[in-house]
SETORMAR-270428 format. One record per residue (C-alpha): residue number from 1; residue in three letters; x, y, z. Coordinates in Angstrom, 1 decimal, always signed. Layout:
residues N
  nr rest   east  north     up
 NUM  ALA      X      Y      Z
...
end
This chain:
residues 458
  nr rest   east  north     up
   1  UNK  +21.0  +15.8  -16.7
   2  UNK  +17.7  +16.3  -15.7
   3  UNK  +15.7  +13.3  -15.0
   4  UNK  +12.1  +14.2  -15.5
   5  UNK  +12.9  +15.9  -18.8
   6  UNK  +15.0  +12.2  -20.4
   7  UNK  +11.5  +10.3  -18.8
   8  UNK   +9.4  +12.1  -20.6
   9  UNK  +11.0  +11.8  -23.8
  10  UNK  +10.8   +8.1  -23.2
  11  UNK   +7.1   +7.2  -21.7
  12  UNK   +5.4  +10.6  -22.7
  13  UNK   +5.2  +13.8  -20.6
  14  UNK   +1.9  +12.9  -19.2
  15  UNK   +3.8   +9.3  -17.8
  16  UNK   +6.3  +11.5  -15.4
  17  UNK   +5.6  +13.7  -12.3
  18  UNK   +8.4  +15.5  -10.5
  19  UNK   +9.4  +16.6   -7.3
  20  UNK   +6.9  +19.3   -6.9
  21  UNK   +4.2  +17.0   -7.8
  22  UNK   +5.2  +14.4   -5.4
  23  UNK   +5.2  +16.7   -2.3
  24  UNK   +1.6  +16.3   -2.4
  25  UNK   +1.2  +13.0   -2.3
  26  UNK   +0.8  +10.4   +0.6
  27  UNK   +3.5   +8.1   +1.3
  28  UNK   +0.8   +5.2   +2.4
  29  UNK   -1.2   +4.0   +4.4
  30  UNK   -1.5   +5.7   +8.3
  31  UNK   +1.4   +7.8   +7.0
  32  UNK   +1.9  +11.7   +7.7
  33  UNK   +4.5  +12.3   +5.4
  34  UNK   +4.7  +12.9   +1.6
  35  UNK   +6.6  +10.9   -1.1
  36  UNK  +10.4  +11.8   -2.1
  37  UNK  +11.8  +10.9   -5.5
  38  UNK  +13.5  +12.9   -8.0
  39  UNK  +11.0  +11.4  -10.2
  40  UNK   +8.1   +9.5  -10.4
  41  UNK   +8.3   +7.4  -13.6
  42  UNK   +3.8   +6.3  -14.3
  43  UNK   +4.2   +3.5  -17.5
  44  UNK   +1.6   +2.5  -19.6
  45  UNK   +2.5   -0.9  -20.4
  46  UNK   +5.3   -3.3  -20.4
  47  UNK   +7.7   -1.9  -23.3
  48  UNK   +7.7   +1.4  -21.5
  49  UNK   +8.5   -0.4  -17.9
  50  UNK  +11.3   -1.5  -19.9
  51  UNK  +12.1   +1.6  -21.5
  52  UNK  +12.5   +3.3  -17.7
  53  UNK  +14.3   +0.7  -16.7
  54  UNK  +17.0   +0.2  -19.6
  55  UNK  +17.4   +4.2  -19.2
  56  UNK  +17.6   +4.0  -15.8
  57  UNK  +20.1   +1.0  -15.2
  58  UNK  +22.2   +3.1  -18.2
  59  UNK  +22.5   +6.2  -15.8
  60  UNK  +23.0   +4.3  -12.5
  61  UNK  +19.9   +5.4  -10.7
  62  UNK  +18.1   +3.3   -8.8
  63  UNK  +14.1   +3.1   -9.0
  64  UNK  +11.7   +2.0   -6.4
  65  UNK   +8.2   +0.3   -7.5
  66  UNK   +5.1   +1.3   -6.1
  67  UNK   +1.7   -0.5   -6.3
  68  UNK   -0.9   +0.6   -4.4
  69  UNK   +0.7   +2.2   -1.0
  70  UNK   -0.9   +0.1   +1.4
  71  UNK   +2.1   -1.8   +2.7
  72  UNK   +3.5   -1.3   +6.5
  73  UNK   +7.0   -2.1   +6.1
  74  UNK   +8.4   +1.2   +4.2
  75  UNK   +9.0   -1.7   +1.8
  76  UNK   +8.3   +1.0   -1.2
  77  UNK  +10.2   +4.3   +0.7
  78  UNK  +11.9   +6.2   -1.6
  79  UNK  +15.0   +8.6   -1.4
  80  UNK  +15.7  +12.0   -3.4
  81  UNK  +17.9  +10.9   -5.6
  82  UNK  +15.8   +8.0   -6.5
  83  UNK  +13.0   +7.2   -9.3
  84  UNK   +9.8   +5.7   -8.0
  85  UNK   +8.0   +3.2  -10.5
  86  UNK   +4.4   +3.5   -9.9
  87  UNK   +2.4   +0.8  -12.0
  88  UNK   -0.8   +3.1  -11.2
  89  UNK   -1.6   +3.5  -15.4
  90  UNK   -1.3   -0.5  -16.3
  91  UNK   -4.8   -1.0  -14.7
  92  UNK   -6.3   -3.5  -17.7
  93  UNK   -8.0   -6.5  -16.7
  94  UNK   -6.8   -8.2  -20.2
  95  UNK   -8.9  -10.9  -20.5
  96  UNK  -10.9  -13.7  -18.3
  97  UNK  -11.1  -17.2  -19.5
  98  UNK  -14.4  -18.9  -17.8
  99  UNK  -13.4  -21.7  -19.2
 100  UNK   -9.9  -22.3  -17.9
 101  UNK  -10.6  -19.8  -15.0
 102  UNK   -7.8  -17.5  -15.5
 103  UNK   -7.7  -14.1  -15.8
 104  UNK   -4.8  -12.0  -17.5
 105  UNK   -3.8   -8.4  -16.0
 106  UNK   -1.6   -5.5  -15.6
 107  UNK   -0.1   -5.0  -12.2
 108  UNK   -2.2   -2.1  -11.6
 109  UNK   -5.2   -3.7  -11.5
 110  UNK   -7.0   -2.7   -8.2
 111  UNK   -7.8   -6.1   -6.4
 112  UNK  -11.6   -5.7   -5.7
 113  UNK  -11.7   -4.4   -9.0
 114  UNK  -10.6   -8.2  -10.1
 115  UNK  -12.9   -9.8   -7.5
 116  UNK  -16.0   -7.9   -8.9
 117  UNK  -15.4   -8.7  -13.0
 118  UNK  -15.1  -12.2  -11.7
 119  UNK  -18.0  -12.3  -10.1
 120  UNK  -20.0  -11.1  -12.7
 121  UNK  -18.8  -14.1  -14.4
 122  UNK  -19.8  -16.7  -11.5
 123  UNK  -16.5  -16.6  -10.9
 124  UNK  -14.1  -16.0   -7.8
 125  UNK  -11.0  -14.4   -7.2
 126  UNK  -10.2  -15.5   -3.6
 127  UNK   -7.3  -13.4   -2.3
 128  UNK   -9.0  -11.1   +0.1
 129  UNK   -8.3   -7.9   +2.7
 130  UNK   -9.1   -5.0   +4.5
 131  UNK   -7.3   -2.9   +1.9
 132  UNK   -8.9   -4.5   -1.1
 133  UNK  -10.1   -1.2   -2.5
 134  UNK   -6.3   +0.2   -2.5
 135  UNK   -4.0   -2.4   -3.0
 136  UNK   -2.8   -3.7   -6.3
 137  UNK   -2.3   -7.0   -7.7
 138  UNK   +1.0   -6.4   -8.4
 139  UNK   +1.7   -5.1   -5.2
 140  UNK   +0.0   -8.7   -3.8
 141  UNK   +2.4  -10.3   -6.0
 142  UNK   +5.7   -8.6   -4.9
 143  UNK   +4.7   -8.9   -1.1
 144  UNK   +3.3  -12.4   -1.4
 145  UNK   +0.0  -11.2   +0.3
 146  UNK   -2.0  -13.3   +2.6
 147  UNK   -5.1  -11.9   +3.9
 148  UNK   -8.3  -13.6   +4.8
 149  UNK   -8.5  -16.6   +3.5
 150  UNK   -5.2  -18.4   +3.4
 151  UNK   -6.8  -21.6   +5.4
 152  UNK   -8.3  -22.6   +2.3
 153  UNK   -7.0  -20.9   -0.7
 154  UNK   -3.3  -20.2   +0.3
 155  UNK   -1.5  -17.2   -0.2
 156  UNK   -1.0  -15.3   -3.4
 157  UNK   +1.9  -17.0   -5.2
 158  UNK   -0.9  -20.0   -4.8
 159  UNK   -2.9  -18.3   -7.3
 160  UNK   +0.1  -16.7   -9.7
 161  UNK   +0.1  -19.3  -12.5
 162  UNK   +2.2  -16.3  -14.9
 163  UNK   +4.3  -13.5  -14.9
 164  UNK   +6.0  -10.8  -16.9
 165  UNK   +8.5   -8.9  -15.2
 166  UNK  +11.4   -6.3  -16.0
 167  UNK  +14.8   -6.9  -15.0
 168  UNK  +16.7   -4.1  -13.6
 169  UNK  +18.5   -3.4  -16.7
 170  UNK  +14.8   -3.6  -18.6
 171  UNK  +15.0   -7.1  -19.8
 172  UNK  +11.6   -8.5  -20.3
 173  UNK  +11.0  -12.1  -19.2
 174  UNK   +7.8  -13.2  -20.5
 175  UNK   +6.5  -16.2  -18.6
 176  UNK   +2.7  -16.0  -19.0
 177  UNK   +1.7  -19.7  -18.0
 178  UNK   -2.1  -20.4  -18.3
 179  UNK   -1.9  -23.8  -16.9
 180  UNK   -1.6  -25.3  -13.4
 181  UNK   +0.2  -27.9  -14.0
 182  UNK   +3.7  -27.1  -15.7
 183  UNK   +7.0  -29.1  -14.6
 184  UNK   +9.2  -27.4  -17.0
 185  UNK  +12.4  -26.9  -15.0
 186  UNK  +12.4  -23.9  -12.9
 187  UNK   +9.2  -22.2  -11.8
 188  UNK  +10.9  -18.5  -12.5
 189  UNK   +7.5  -16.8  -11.1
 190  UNK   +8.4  -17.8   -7.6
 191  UNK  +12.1  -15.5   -7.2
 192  UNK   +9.2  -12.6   -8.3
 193  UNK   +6.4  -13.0   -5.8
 194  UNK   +7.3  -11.6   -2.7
 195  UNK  +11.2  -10.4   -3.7
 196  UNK   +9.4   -7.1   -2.8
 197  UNK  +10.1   -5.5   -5.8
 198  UNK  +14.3   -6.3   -5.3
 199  UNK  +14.8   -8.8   -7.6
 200  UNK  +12.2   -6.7  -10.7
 201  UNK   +9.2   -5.0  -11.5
 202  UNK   +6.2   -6.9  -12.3
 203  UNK   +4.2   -5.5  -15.1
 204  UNK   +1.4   -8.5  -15.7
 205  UNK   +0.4  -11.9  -14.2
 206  UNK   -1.8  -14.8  -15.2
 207  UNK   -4.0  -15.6  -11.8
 208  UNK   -6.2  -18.6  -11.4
 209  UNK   -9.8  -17.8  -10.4
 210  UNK  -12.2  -20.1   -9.0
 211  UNK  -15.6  -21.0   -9.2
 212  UNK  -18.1  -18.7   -7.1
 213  UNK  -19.2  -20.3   -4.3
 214  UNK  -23.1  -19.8   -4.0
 215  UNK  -23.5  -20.3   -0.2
 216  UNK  -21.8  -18.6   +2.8
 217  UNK  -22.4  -19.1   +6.4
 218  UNK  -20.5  -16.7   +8.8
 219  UNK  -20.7  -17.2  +12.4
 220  UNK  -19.0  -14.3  +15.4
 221  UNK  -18.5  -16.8  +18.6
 222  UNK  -17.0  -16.6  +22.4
 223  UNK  -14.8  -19.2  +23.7
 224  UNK  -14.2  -19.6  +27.5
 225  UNK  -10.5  -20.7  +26.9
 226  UNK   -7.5  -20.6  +24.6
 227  UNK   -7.5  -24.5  +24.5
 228  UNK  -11.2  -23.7  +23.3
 229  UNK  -10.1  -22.1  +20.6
 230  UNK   -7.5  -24.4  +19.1
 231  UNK  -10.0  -27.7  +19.7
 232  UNK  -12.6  -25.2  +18.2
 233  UNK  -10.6  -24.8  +15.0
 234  UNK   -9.9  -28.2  +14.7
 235  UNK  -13.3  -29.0  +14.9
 236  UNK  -15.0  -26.9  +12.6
 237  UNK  -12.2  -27.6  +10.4
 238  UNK  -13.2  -31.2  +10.5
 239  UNK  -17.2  -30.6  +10.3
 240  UNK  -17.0  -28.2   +7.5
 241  UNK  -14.3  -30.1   +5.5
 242  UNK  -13.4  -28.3   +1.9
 243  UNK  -16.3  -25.9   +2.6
 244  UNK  -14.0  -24.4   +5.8
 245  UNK  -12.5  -21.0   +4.6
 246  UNK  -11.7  -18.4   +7.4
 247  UNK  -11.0  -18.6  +11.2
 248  UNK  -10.3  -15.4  +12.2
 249  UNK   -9.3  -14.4  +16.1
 250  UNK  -10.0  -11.5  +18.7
 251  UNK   -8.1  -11.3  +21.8
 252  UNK  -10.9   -9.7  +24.4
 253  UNK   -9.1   -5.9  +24.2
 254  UNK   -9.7   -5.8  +20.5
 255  UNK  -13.1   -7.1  +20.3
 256  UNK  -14.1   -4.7  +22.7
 257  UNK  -12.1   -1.8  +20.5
 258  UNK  -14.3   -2.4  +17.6
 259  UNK  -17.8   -2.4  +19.3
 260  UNK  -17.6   +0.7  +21.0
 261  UNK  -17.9   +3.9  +20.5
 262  UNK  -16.3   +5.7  +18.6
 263  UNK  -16.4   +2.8  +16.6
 264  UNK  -19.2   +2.3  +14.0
 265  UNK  -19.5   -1.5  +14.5
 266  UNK  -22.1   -2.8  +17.0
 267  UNK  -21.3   -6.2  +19.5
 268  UNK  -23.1   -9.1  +18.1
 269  UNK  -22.5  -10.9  +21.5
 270  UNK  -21.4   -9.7  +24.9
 271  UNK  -18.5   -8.6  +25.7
 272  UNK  -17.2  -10.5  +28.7
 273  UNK  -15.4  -13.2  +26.8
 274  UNK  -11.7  -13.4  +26.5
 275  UNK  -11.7  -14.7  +22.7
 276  UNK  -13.7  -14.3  +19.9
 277  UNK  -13.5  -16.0  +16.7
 278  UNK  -15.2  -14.9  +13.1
 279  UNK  -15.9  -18.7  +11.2
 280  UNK  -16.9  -18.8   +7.5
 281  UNK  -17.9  -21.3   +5.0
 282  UNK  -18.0  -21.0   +1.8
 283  UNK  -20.0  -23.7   -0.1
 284  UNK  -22.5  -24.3   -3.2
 285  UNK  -26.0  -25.3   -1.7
 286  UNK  -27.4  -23.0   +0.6
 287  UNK  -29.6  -25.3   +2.2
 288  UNK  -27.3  -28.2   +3.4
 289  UNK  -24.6  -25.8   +4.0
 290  UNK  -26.1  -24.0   +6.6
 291  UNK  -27.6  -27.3   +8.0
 292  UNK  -24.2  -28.7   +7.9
 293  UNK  -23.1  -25.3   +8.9
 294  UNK  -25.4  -25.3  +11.8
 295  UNK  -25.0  -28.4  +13.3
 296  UNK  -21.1  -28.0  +13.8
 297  UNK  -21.7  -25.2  +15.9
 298  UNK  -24.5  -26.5  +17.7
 299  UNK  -21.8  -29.9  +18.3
 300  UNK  -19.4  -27.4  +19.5
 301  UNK  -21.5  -25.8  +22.1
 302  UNK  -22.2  -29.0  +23.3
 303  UNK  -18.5  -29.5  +24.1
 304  UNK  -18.4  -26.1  +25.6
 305  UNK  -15.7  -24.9  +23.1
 306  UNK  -18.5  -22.0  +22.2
 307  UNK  -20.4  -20.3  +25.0
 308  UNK  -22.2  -17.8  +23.0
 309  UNK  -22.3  -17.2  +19.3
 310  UNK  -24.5  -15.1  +16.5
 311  UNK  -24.9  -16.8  +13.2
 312  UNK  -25.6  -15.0  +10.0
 313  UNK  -29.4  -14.7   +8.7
 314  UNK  -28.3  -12.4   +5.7
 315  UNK  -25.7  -11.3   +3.5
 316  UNK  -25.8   -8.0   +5.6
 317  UNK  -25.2  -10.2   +8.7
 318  UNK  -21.8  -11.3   +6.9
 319  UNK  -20.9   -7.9   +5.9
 320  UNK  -21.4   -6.6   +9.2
 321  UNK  -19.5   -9.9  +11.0
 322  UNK  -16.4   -9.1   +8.4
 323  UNK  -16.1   -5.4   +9.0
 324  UNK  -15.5   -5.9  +12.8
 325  UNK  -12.2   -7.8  +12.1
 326  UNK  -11.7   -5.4   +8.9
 327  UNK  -12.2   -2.3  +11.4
 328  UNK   -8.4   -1.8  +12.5
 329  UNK   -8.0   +1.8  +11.8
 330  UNK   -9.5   +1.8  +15.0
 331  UNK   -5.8   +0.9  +16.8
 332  UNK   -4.2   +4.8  +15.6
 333  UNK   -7.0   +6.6  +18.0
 334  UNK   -5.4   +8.0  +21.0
 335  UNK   -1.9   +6.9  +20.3
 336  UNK   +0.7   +5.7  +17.6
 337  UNK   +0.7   +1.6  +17.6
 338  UNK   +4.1   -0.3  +16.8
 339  UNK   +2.7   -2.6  +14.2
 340  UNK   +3.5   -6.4  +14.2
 341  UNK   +2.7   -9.1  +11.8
 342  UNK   +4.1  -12.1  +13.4
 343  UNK   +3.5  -16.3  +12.4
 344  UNK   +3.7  -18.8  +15.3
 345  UNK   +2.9  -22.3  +16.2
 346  UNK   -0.9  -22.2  +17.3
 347  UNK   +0.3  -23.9  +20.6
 348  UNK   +2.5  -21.3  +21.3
 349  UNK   +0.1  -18.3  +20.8
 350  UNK   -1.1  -18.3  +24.3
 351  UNK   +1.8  -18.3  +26.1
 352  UNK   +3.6  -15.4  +23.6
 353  UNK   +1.0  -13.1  +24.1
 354  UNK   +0.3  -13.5  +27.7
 355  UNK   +4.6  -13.2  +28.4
 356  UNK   +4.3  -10.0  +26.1
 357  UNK   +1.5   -8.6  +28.4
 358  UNK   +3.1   -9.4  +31.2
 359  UNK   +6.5   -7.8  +30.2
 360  UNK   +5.1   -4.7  +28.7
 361  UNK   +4.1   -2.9  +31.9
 362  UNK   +7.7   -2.6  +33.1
 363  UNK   +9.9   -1.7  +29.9
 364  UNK   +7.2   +0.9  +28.5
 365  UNK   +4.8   +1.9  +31.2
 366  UNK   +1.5   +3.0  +29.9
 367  UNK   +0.2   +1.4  +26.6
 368  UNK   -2.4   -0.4  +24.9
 369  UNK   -1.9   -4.0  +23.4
 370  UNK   -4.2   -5.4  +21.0
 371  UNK   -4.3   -8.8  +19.4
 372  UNK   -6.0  -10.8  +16.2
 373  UNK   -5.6  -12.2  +13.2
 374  UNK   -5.9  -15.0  +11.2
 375  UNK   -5.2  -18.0  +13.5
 376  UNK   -6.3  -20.8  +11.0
 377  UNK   -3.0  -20.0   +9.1
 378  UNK   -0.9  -19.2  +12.4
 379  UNK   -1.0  -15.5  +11.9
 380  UNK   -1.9  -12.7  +14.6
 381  UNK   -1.3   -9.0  +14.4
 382  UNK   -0.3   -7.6  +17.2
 383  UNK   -1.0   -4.1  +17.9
 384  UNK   +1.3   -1.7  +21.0
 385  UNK   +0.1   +1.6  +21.4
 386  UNK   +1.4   +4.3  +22.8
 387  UNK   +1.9   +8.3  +23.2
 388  UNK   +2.9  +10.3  +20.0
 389  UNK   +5.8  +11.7  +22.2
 390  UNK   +6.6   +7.6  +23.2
 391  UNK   +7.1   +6.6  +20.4
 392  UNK  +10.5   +6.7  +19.3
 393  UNK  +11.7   +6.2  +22.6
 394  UNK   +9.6   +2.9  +23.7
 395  UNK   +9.4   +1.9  +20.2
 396  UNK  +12.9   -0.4  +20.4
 397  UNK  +12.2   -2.1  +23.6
 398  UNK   +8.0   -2.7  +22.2
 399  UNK  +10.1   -4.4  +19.2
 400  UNK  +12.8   -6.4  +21.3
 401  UNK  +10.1   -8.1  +23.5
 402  UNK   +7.7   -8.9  +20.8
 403  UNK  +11.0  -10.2  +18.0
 404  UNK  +12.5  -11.9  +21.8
 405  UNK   +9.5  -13.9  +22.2
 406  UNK   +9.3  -14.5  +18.4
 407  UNK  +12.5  -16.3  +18.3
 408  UNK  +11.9  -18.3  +21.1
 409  UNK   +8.8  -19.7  +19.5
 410  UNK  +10.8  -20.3  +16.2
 411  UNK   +7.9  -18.4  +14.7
 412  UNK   +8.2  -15.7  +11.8
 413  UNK   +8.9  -11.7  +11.9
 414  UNK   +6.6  -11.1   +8.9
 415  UNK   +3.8  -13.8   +8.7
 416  UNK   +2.3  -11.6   +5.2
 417  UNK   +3.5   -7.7   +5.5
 418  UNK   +7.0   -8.5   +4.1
 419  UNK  +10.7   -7.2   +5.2
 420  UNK  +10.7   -3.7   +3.6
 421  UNK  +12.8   -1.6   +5.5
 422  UNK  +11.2   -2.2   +9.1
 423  UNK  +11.8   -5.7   +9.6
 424  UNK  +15.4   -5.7   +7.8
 425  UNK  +17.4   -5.7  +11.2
 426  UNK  +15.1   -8.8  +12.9
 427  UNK  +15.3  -10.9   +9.3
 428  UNK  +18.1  -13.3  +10.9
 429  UNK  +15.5  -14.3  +13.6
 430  UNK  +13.4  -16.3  +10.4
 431  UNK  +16.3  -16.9   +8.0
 432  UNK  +19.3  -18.5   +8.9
 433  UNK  +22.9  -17.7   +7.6
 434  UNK  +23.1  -20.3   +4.5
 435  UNK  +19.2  -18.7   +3.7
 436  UNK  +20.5  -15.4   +3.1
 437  UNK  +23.7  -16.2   +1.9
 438  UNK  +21.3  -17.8   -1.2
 439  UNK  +18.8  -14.6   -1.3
 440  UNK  +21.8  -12.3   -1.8
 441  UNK  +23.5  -14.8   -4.6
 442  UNK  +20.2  -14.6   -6.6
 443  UNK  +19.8  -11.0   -5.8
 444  UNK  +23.7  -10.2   -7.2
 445  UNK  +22.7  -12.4  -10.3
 446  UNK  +19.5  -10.5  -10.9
 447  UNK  +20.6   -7.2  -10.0
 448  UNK  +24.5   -7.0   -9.3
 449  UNK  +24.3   -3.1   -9.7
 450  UNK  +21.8   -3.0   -6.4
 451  UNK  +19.2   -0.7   -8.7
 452  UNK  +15.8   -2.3   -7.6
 453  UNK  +14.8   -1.3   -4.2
 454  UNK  +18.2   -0.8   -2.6
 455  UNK  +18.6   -1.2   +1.0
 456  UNK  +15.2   -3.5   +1.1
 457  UNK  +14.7   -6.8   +2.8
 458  UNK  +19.0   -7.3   +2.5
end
């Protein structure tokens, strides 16, 4: 049987790409190796997903979905004798509704290409990050992405109102909701978003947009003090009230790794503080915003929680404030990091990464740690770097320290990157026994041949 040849006849010659074709092709994201499938299967549309699918569950092989690549978990890795599912051809915005501020799409709608057809309607699709350009909506489903803005507009399956989705066997479950409010028994959408692609393959999805804000203030500040920080967020969070929509945190090392050289991004204040924080508001009158804006970081100087700040004058300023924290490519110069996404009490971040920087020196020698994220939700990347020729070696004892001090937080291994393959072994540390016991039940009922995505997350 040749497995190319039976997809073509199915979705169309132009749909299917084989072996040779995928040797050419990046695996993702700050990866050096190429893809490996037997087949890559490219559908147009929903009946052929299912098409694929049905043929597929028919001949036992197992399929991987791929959105847009830019996930860090080997959560879409594929093997040989596999079929990868790439949703790259369903990239239709279907329709927007201004009215009930929804928009209808195919999975492989790019997610800035969503943000900017909303806009020109004076509308707002808020899910934002640094791989905007790349990743896909589907994708944002399946992983349950976070990103910039999760202190005020939550994370994606916040903003999933609908889904269509093919089972593994290519049963279609329609379930295009257009309203927020619908009690109806279970809310089927939510086994979908962030099952990674294990549980099926999303092929569409009714979002909820929002209205476009018309104001935003965006201010890069210094506090003296960890404590600083945390009264700081509090504060702002209070002073700006609904208007408060990102709080985003640089440990010293990182700030300083983004405003120097070889880095493009200039220091908008000095570099001598131990934390930096980027603050935005989003609001709808310029004028009292920034006033109100303003005047809740002029109140926080006065309680010494900032000691030096720059405030935006201009859009520019904004863009220029954002693509600092956006700038992490700069953490794979010089070395290979060992990536963390991590979720932790605020209280606790302190004392977690000072105990990691503490312990470092001794179980791996030379490195580089770097530390942000988005601290208003409880999320911080953290970043170990070392030699090329380390990395497989220091690699396991990087992971035990960070997962060790993890656990006794009673934070989480994935705070928005998802399990994939490279958190699979540390998933006990966020999910007790009963928890998975459940997640495999639904995944046996879903899926009892173990076709979608084999071997991820469980």
């Amino acid at each position: 049987m040749n497995v190319v040849d039976e997809l073509r006849q199915l979705i169309g010659g132009a749909g299917v790409l084989d072996a040779a074709d995928l040797a050419t092709r990046s695996a993702g994201a700050f990866r050096p190796d190429n893809l490996k499938a037997c087949a890559l299967a490219r559908p147009g549309n929903t009946a052929e997903v299912s098409k694929v699918m049905r043929w597929c569950h028919d001949n036992a092989i197992s399929v991987v979905t791929q959105g847009g690549l830019t996930g860090l978990v080997h959560g879409g890795d594929a093997g040989p004798d596999q079929v990868i599912l790439s949703l790259e051809r369903m990239q239709a915005i279907e329709h927007i509704d201004p009215v009930q501020r929804t928009a209808t799409v195919q999975a492989g709608v790019v997610l800035q290409t969503l943000q900017e057809a909303a806009d020109e309607l004076q509308l707002s699709f808020p899910l934002d990050l640094g791989a905007r350009g790349t990743a896909t909506l589907g994708g944002n489903a399946a992983t349950n992405a976070g990103g910039n803005r999760v202190i005020r507009y939550g994370m994606m399956r916040d903003m999933v109102l609908g889904l269509e989705v093919v089972l593994a066997d290519g049963t279609v479950v329609s379930s295009m909701n257009n309203l927020i409010k619908n009690n109806t028994g279970y809310d089927l959408k939510q086994l979908f978003i962030g099952s990674e692609g294990t549980l099926g393959v999303i092929t569409r999805l009714v979002l909820r947009l929002r209205e476009k804000p018309s104001s935003t203030n965006v201010a890069f500040v210094a506090a003296p003090s960890f404590d600083a920080l945390t009264k700081l967020l509090k504060h702002m969070d209070r002073a700006l009230g609904g208007t408060f929509s990102a709080f985003e945190v640089m440990w010293q090392p990182f700030y300083k790794l983004v405003t120097t050289v070889p880095a493009k991004g200039k220091p908008p204040i000095s570099q001598e503080y131990p934390y930096y924080a980027l603050i935005e508001s989003l609001g709808a009158d310029r004028e009292s915003d920034t006033t109100r804006f303003n005047a809740a970081l002029e109140s926080a100087m006065e309680q010494e929680l900032i000691v030096d700040a720059a405030i935006s004058q201009s859009d520019s300023d904004c863009h220029a404030f954002w693509a600092l924290r956006d700038d992490v490519e700069q953490v794979i110069h010089g070395g290979i990091p060992v990536v963390f996404d991590v979720s932790l009490p605020i209280s606790t971040m302190e004392g977690f990464v000072d105990t990691l920087r503490e312990a470092l020196p001794g179980e791996i020698g030379d490195h580089k740690l770097w530390v942000y994220g988005h601290m208003g939700d409880g999320n911080l990347h953290v970043n170990v770097q070392v030699k090329a020729q380390d990395y497989l070696a220091k690699r396991p004892k990087i992971e035990a320290l960070v997962y060790r001090g993890v656990k006794e937080c009673r934070g989480s291994v994935s705070a928005e990157h998802g399990i994939g393959l490279e958190k699979k072994p540390y998933l006990s540390i966020s999910r007790n026994a009963v928890e998975l016991s459940v997640m495999r039940a639904i995944k046996n009922a879903l899926d009892p041949n173990n076709l979608l995505n084999p071997g991820k997350v469980l």
